[in-house]
Structures are given as structure tokens and as C-alpha cells.
N, C-alpha and C positions, 0 to 999 in steps of 0.2 A: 796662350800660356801653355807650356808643352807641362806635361806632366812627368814625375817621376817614375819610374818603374821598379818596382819594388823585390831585393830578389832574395827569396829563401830559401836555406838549402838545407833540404827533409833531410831528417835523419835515416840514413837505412835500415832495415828492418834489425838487425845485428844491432846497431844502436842504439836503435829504442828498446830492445831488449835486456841492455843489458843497463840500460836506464832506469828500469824497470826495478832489475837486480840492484840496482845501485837502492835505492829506494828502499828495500824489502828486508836490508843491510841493516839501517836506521834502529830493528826493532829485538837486533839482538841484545842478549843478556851477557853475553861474555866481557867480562873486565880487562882483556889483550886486544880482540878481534871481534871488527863488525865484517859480517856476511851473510850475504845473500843470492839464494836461487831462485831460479825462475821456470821452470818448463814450459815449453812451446811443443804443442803437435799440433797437425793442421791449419798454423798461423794463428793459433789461439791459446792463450795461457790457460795451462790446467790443473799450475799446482805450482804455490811457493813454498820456501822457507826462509829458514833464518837460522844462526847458531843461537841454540836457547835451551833451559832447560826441561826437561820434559814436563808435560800439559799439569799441574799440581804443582810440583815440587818448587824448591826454592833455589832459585838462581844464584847465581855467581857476584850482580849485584845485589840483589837483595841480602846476602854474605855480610860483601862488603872487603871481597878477596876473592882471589884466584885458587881453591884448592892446588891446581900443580906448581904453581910458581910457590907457594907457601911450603910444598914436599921437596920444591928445587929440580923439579921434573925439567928439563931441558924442552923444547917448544919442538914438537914432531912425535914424542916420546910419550909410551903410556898413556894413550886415549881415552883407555877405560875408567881413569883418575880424573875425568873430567867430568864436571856436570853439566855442560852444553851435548847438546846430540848437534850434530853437523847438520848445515846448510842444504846441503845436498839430502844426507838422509832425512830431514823434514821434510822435503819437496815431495822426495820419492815417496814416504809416507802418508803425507797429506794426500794422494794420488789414490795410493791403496785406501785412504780412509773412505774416498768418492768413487770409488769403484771406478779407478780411473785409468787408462791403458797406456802405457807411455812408449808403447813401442814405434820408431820410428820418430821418436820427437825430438827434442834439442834442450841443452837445460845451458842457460848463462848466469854464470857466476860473478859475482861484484865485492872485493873483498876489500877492505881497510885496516892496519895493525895501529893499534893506541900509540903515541910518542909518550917520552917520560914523562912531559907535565901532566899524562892522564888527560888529559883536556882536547888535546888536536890530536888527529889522525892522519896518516900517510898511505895513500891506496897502496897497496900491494899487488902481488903477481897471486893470483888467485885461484894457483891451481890444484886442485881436490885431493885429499893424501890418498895412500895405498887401499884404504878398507873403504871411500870412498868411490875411487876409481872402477873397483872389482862390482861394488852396488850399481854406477854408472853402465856398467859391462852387462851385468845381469839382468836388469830390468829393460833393458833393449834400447838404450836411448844410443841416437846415430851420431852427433855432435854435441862438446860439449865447449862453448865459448866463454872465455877466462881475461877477466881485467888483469891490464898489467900495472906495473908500476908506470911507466913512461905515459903512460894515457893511451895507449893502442890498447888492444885486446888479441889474441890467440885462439884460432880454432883447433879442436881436435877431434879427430872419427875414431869415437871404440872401435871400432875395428882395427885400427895404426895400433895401437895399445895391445890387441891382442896377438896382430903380427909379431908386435915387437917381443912380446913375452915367450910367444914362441919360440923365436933366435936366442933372447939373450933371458936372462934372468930380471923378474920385478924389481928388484933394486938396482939393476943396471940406468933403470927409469932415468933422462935427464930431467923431465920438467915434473919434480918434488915439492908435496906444499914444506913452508919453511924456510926458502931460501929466501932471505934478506925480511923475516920474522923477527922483532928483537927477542931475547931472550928474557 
């Protein structure tokens, strides 16, 4: 009787990470968008978040509404109108909360926008806005990997970012969080 052989194919490490992210997404507060990061330094996760709002206060669902969609704030617009803190800035912060050094590390991203029934989500392109990007910059992470809408994902090196702001101007940026964001 010959046996079968059974074949499975690992996820790469980029996949499981950002499976990870996907996961970590689940546990935001935002009434538009689920998201989630995940940092990776020396192959080991040392700090998540999620868009939520800050450690007390009361969320977005706990509301029961969107503060900016309610002021008609456009989705990319007036951040500070928000009471989620970013995905990204939890990460990095949980980090700093552990005395935790993120330099050379990696953070992946996993994002989803609400459809109008409120009910299902549509992954989206998952990439980190301008006040995010600059914290990515700053706190020394080298890669940062971004789900897309199609189901692949996108690498990118702070360091491209800051070439690039070199030559041209930040809002020249092509890859802006928001594109195909409903409003």
C-alpha cells in the first residue's frame, strides 16, 4: 500500500507576520477601520497594536459613532479629530512602554475599511499616513510591510522614504494611506 505524501507549504516569515498583523486588527475600536501592527526585531515580536483609543478613555465604538465622519472630516484629514491613536503609533509605543529598542526591526501592517452594511470588511492597502511614516523614520525601523487590497503585500525601507523626501517633497509620496478608503 504506497502511502500518500503530504505536501505543505510554510508560510514565509513576511506571512506569518503579517498574519499576525492581521489578527491584532481584530481588536480595534475604530468604527471605519480595522488595523493592525506588529514589530519584528531579531525574528521576534516585541510590540503590537491596533487603532484604538487611548488606554481609559472611550472609544469610537463605545460612542456609537465616528467623531470625524459626524464633523464630515474627509478620511486622510485632521487626525487630531480622531479618538483612535494609530496602529503603528500603539506598536511603537507599547515598545517604549517595555523599554523596548526597535531599531533595525520591521513592523507589518494589516489593515481592513468597514463596507456600508457596517457589518463586512474589505482588506485594504495598508499603508501608514504622513505623521505615521515620519514615527516609522524616527524610531529606526528598517522595513515596513503593508497588506494590500489584491492579497499580496508591499515592502518598504525608511530609508527609500527618506531618499525620496530628499528629491522631492512628502506629499509628492505615491503610496498615501486613503487611497481606496470609503469616505
Amino acid at each position: 500500500m504506497a502511502t500518500k505524501k503530504i505536501v505543505y507549504k510554510r508560510p514565509s516569515k513576511d506571512e506569518y507576520y503579517l498574519d499576525l498583523a492581521k489578527s491584532v486588527c481584530r481588536r480595534s475600536t475604530c468604527t471605519k477601520v480595522e488595523i493592525g501592527a506588529v514589530i519584528i526585531r531579531d525574528d521576534q515580536v516585541v510590540a503590537t497594536g491596533y487603532c484604538g483609543s487611548p488606554r481609559g478613555t472611550k472609544s469610537s465604538l463605545e460612542h456609537g459613532f465616528c467623531l470625524r465622519k459626524q464633523l464630515g472630516i474627509p478620511s486622510g484629514q485632521r487626525y487630531e479629530m480622531c479618538r483612535s491613536v494609530h496602529a503603528e503609533q500603539n506598536a511603537i509605543i507599547n515598545a517604549a512602554r517595555s523599554g523596548t529598542s526597535l531599531l533595525g526591526g520591521d513592523m507589518y501592517i494589516y489593515g481592513k475599511v468597514r463596507n456600508e452594511d457596517e457589518k463586512t470588511f474589505e482588506v485594504l492597502d495598508a499603508f501608514p499616513c504622513f505623521i505615521c511614516k515620519k514615527m516609522l523614520i524616527n524610531c529606526g525601523l528598517k522595513r515596513v510591510i503593508c497588506s494590500l487590497k489584491n492579497g499580496k503585500s508591499k515592502i518598504f525601507k525608511t530609508s527609500d522614504w527618506v531618499k525620496e523626501w530628499l528629491k522631492n517633497d512628502i506629499i509628492d509620496d505615491k503610496f498615501q494611506y486613503g487611497a481606496g478608503v470609503k469616505k
